[in-house]
C-alpha positions as CSV (number, residue, x, y, z in Angstrom):
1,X,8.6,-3.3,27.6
2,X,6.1,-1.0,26.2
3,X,2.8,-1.3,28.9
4,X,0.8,1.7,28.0
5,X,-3.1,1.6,27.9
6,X,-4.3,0.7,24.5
7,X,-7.0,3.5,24.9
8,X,-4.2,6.2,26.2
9,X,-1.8,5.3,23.1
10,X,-4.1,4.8,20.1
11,X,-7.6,5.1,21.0
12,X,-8.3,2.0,19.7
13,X,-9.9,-1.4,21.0
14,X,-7.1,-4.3,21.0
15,X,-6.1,-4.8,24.3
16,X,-2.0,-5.1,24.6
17,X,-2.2,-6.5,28.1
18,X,-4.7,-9.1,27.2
19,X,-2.4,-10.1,24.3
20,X,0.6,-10.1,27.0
21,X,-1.1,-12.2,29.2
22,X,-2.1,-14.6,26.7
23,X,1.3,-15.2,25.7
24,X,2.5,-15.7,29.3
25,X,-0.4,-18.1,29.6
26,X,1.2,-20.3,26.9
27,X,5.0,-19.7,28.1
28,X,6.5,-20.7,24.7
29,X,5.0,-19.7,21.3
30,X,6.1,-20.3,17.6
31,X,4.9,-17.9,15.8
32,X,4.1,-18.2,11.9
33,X,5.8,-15.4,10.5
34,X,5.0,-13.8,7.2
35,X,6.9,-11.0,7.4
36,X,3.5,-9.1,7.3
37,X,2.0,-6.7,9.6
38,X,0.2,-8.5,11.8
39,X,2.0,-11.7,12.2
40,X,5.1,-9.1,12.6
41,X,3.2,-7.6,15.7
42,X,2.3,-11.0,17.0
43,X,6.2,-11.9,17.1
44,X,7.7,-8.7,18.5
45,X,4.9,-8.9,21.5
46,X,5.2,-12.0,22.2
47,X,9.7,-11.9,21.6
48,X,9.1,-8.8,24.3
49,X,6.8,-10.3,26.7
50,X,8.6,-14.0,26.8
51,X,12.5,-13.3,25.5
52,X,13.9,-15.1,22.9
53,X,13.9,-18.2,24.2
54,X,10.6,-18.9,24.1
55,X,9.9,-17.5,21.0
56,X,10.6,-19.2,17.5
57,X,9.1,-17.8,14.4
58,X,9.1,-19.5,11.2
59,X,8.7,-18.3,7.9
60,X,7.3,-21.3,5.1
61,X,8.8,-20.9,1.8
62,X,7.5,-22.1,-1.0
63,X,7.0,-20.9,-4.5
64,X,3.8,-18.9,-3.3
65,X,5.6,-16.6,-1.2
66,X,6.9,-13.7,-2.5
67,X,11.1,-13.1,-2.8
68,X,10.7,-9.6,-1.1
69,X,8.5,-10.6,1.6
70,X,11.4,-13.7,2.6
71,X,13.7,-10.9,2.4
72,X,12.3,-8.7,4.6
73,X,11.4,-11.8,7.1
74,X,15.2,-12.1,7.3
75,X,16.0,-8.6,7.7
76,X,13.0,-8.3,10.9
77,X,14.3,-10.9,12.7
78,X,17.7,-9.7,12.4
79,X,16.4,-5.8,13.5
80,X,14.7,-7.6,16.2
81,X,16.8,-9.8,17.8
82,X,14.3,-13.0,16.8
83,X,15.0,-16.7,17.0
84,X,13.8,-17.1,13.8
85,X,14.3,-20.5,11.1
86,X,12.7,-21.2,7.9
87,X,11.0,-23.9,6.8
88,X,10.1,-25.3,3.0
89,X,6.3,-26.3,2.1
90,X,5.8,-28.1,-1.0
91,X,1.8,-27.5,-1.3
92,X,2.0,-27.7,-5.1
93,X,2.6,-31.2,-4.2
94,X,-0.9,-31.8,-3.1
95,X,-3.2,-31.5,-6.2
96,X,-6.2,-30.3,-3.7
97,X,-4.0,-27.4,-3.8
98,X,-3.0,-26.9,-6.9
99,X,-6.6,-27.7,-8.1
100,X,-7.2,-24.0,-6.7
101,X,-11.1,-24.7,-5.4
102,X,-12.6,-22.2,-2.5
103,X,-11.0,-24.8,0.1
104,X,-7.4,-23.7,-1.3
105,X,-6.1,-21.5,1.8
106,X,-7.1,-25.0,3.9
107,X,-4.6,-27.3,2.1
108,X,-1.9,-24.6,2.0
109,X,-2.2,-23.6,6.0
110,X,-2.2,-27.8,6.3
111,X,0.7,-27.7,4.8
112,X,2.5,-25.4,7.0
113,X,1.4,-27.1,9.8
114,X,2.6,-30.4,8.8
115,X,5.9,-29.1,8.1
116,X,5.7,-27.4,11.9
117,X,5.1,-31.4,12.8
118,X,9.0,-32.1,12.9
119,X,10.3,-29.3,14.8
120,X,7.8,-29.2,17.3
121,X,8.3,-32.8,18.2
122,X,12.1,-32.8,17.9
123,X,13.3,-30.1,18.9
124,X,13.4,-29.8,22.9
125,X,13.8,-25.7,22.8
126,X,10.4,-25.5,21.1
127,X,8.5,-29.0,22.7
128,X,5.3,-28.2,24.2
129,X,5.2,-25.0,22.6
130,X,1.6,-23.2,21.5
131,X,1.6,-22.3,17.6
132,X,-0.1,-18.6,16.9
133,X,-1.2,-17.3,14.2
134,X,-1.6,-13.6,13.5
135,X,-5.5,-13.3,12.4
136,X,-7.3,-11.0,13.6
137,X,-11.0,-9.9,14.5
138,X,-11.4,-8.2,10.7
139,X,-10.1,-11.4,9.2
140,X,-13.1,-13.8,11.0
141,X,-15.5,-11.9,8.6
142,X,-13.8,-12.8,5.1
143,X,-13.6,-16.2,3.7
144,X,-10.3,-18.1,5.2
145,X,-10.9,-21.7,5.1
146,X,-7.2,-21.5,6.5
147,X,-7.9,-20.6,10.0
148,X,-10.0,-23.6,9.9
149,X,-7.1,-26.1,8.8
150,X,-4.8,-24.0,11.6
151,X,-7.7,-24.8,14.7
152,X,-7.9,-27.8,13.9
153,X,-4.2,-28.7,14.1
154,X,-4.4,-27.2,17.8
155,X,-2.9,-23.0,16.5
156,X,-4.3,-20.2,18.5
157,X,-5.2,-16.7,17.4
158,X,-3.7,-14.4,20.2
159,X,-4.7,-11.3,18.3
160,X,-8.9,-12.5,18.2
161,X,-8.3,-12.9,21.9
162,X,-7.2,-9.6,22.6
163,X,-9.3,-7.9,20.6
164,X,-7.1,-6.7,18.0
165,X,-8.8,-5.7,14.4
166,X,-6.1,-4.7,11.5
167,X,-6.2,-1.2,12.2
168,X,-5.4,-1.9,16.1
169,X,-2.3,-3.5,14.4
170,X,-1.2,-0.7,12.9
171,X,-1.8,1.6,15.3
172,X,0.0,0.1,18.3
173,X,2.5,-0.8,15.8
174,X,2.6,3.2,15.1
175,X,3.3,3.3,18.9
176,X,6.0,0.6,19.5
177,X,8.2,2.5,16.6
178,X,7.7,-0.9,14.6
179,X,8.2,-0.4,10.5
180,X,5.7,-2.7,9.7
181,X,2.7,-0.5,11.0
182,X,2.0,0.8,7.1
183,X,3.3,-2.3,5.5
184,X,1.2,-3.1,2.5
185,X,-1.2,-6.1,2.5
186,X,0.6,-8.9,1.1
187,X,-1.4,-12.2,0.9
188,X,0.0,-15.4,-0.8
189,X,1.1,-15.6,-4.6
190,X,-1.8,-18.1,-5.0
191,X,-4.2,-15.4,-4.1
192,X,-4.3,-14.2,-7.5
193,X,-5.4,-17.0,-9.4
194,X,-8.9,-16.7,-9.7
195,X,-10.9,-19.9,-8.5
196,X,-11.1,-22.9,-10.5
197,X,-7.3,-21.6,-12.6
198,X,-5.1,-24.4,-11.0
199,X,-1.9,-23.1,-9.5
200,X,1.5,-23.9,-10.7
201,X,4.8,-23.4,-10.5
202,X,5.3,-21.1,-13.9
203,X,2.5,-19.1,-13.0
204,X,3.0,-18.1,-9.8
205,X,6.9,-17.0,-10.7
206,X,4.5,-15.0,-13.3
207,X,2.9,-13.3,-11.0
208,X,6.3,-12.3,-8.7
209,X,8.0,-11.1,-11.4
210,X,5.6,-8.6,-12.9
211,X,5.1,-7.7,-9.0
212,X,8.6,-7.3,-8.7
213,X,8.7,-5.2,-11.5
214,X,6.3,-2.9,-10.4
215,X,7.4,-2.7,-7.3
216,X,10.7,-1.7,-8.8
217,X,8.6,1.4,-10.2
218,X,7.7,2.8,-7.1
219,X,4.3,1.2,-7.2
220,X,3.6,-0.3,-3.4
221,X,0.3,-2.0,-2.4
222,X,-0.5,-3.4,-5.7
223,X,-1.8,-7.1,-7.1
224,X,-0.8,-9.3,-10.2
225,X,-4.5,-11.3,-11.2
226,X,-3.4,-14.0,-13.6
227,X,-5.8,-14.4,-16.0
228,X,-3.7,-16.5,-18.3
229,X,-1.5,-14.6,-21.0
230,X,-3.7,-11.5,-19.5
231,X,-2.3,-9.7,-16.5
232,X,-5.0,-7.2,-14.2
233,X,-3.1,-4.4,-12.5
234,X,-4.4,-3.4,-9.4
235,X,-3.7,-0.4,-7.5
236,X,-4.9,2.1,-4.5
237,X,-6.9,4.3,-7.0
238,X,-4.3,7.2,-5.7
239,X,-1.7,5.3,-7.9
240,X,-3.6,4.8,-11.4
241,X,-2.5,8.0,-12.5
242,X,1.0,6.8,-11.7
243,X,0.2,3.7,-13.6
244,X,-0.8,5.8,-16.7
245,X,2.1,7.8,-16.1
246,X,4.6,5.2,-16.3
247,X,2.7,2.9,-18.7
248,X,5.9,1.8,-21.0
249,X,7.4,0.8,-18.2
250,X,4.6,-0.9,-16.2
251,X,3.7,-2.8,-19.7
252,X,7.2,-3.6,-20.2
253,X,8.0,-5.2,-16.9
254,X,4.5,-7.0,-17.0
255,X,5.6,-8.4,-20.6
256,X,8.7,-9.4,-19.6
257,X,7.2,-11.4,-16.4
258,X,5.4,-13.6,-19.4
259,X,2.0,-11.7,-20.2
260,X,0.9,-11.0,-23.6
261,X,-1.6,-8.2,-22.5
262,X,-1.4,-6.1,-19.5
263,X,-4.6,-4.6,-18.3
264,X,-5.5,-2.0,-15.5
265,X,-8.4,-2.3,-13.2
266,X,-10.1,1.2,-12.8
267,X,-11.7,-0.3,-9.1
268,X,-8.8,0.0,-7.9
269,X,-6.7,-2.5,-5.8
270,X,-9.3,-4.5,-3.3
271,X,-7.8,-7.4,-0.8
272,X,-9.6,-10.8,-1.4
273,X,-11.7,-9.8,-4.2
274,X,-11.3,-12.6,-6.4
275,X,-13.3,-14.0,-2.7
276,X,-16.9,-12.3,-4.8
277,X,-17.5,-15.5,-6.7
278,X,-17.7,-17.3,-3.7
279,X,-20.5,-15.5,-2.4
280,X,-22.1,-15.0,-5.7
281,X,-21.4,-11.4,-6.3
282,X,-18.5,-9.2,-7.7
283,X,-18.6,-8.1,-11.1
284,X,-15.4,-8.0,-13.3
285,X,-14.0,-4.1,-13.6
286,X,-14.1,-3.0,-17.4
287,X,-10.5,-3.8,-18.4
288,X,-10.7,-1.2,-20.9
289,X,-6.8,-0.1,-20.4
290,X,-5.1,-2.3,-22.3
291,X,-1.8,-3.6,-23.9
292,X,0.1,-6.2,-26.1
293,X,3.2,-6.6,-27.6
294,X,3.6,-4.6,-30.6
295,X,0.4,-2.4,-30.2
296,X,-2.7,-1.3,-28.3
297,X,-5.6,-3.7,-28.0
């Protein structure tokens, strides 16, 4: 059990003894586990600090998840030694969802949630047990009606407690020899619908399979916006010569995911942008790189 300073390893603020003691203050934690790096640092501490036994994490699937990130959920918890379950969401069910307002995250974390309900109340491993969440102090300044639907439904934030922003994550994840310390970002599917597009089943399988395909490329922290039969690439700006580079390819697998044009934003790839409208800011990037079946437009 790793129990070096936070300020000796990494020089950063997050406090891994606070986030210890938090957990031994709860005893027995599901965690919700996205596979991503900071819900993966919530459920190695706390499978370290408590055992096994008292740890359960569960990964929701539903059609807004993507296939590689289940995968690699299953392939952590079996590197890890877990006690690990998934569970299916069916938030497309719930038109407030699919209706893809500003409150979407709410009705989607509600969702997981409910479908915690069950097992929580059934199972007598997991009774009694706290349900954290892996936000941290960076994510308290974006818009994430989600944590809201997650307080209210009694889940804790061990991370926000300990002090932990996103780069404390990755750092101490750096020092723990974990693999997910440089894991790119990878929000929900839903993500990349813009505001007011409602979310369905046939787009969001869209949007995974012309991420898949890129990702097949080479191309890693990268995001799918569905605008329709129009597709906006976005990439670290490192990669848009990569993107140029390998542009029958990238328009191919883009085409063959559904789109009928395949643009690339010069901006660059930016977490929760499609957020601007929200706060009445955010211009649209020129899509000036363009493509269509048969020809350039």
């Amino acid at each position: 059990m790793a129990t070096t300073s936070m300020a000796t390893a990494t020089g950063s603020s997050g406090d891994l003894g606070a986030l210890r003691s938090a957990f031994r203050r709860m005893k027995r934690v599901v965690v919700a586990f996205s596979g991503g790096a900071d819900s993966a640092f919530v459920a190695w501490v706390a499978n370290d600090t408590l055992g096994p036994d008292n740890v359960l994490c569960i990964t929701a699937v539903s059609p807004s998840l993507a296939p590689e990130e289940r995968a690699d959920c299953q392939r952590l918890a079996a590197e890890w030694g877990l006690q690990f379950v998934e569970v299916e969401t069916d938030e497309l069910a719930d038109p407030a969802y699919s209706a893809n307002d500003g409150s979407r995250c709410y009705y989607c974390k509600a969702s997981l949630l409910e479908a915690l309900g069950p097992i929580l109340a059934s199972d007598l491993d997991v009774r009694g047990s706290t349900v954290v969440l892996g936000v941290n102090v960076d994510d308290l300044g974006d818009h994430r009606p989600g944590q809201q639907a997650a307080a209210e439904r009694g889940a804790v934030f061990p991370l926000v407690e300990a002090g932990f922003t996103k780069a404390d994550v990755r750092a101490w994840s750096k020092s723990l020899g974990l693999r997910t310390w440089d894991k790119p970002a990878a929000a929900c599917l839903a993500s990349r619908v813009p505001y007011g597009t409602p979310v369905t089943l046939g787009t969001l399988r869209s949007v995974a399979d012309a991420e898949s395909g890129l990702r097949a490329l080479g191309i890693g922290q990268l995001r799918i916006r569905h605008y329709g039969d129009t597709a906006r690439i976005e990439v670290m700006t490192e990669d848009l010569a990569t993107v140029i580079a390998l542009r029958d390819e990238v328009t191919a697998a883009v085409h063959a995911a559904g789109y009928r044009y395949v643009t690339l934003d010069l901006d660059g790839f930016r977490s929760g942008n499609l957020n601007d409208v929200l706060h009445g800011g955010g211009a649209e990037s020129d899509l000036s790189l363009t493509s269509a079946p048969g020809g350039n437009r």
